[in-house]
C-alpha positions in Angstrom: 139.4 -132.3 116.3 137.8 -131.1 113.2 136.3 -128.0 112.5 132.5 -128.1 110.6 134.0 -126.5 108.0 136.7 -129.4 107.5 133.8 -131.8 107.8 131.5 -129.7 105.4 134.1 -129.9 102.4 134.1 -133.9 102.9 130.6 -134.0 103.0 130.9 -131.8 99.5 132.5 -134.8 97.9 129.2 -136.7 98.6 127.2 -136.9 95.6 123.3 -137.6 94.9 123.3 -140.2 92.6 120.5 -139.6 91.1 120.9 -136.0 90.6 125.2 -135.8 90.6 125.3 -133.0 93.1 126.7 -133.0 96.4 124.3 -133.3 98.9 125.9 -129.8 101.4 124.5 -127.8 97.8 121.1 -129.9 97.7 120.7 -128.7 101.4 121.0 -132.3 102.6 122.8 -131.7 105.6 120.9 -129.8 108.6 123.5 -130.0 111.1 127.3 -131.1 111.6 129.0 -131.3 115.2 132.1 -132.4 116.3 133.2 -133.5 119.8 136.5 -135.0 120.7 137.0 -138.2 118.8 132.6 -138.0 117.4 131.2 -136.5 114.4 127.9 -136.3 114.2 126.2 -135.3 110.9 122.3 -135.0 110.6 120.9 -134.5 107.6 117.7 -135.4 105.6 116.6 -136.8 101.9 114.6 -134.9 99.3 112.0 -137.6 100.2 111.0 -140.6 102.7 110.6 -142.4 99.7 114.5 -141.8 98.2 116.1 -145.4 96.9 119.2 -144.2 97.8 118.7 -143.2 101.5 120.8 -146.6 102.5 123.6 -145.6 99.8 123.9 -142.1 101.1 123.8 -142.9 104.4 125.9 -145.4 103.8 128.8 -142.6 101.5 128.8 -139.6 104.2 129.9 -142.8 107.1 132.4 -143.7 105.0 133.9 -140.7 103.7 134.0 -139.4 106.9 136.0 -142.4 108.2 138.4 -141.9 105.6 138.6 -138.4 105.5 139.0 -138.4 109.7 140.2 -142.1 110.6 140.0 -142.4 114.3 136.7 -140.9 114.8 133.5 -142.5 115.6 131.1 -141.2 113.0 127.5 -140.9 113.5 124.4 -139.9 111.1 121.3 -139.6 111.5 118.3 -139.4 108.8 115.3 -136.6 110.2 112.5 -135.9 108.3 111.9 -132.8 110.4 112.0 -129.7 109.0 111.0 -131.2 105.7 113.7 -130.3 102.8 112.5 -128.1 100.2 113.9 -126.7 97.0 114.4 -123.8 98.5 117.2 -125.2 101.0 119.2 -126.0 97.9 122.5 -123.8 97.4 120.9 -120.5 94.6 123.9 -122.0 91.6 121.9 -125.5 92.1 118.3 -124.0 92.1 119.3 -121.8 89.0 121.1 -125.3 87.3 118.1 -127.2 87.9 115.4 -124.5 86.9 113.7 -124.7 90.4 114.6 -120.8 91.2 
């Protein structure tokens, strides 16, 4: 089974495409569980309005597939808590002048 933390660096290959950062720095990802044979990563956009929520979605499935073949991989989109600047990673914040 793997760990979060094994999950989490796969998840760090996922990039925003509109900003090129991964999305674990942006403070994308609220949650990552894994049970048996199931991942399941919840995670949010920096708005309801993102073009790219069906692209992301669509890169964390599949890199997690890759990364963990055998393993039914499930993510969910929550709006709830709203994502702020202030959930991104401080070298991001300070890279993108938001700190």
């Amino acid at each position: 089974m793997p760990t979060a933390g094994e999950i989490r660096a796969v998840l760090r290959e996922v990039t925003d495409p509109e900003l090129g950062i991964n999305i674990v720095d942006l403070g994308l990802v609220y949650g990552i569980e894994a049970d048996g044979s199931r991942i399941h990563v919840t995670m949010t956009l920096t708005s309801p309005s993102c073009p790219f929520s069906s692209v992301l979605h669509a890169q964390v499935e599949s890199a997690l597939l890759e990364r963990f073949v055998g393993h039914e991989v499930e993510v969910t989109l929550v709006w709830e808590p709203h994502w702020t600047p202030e959930r991104m990673a401080d070298d991001v914040r300070r890279r993108l002048g938001t700190q």
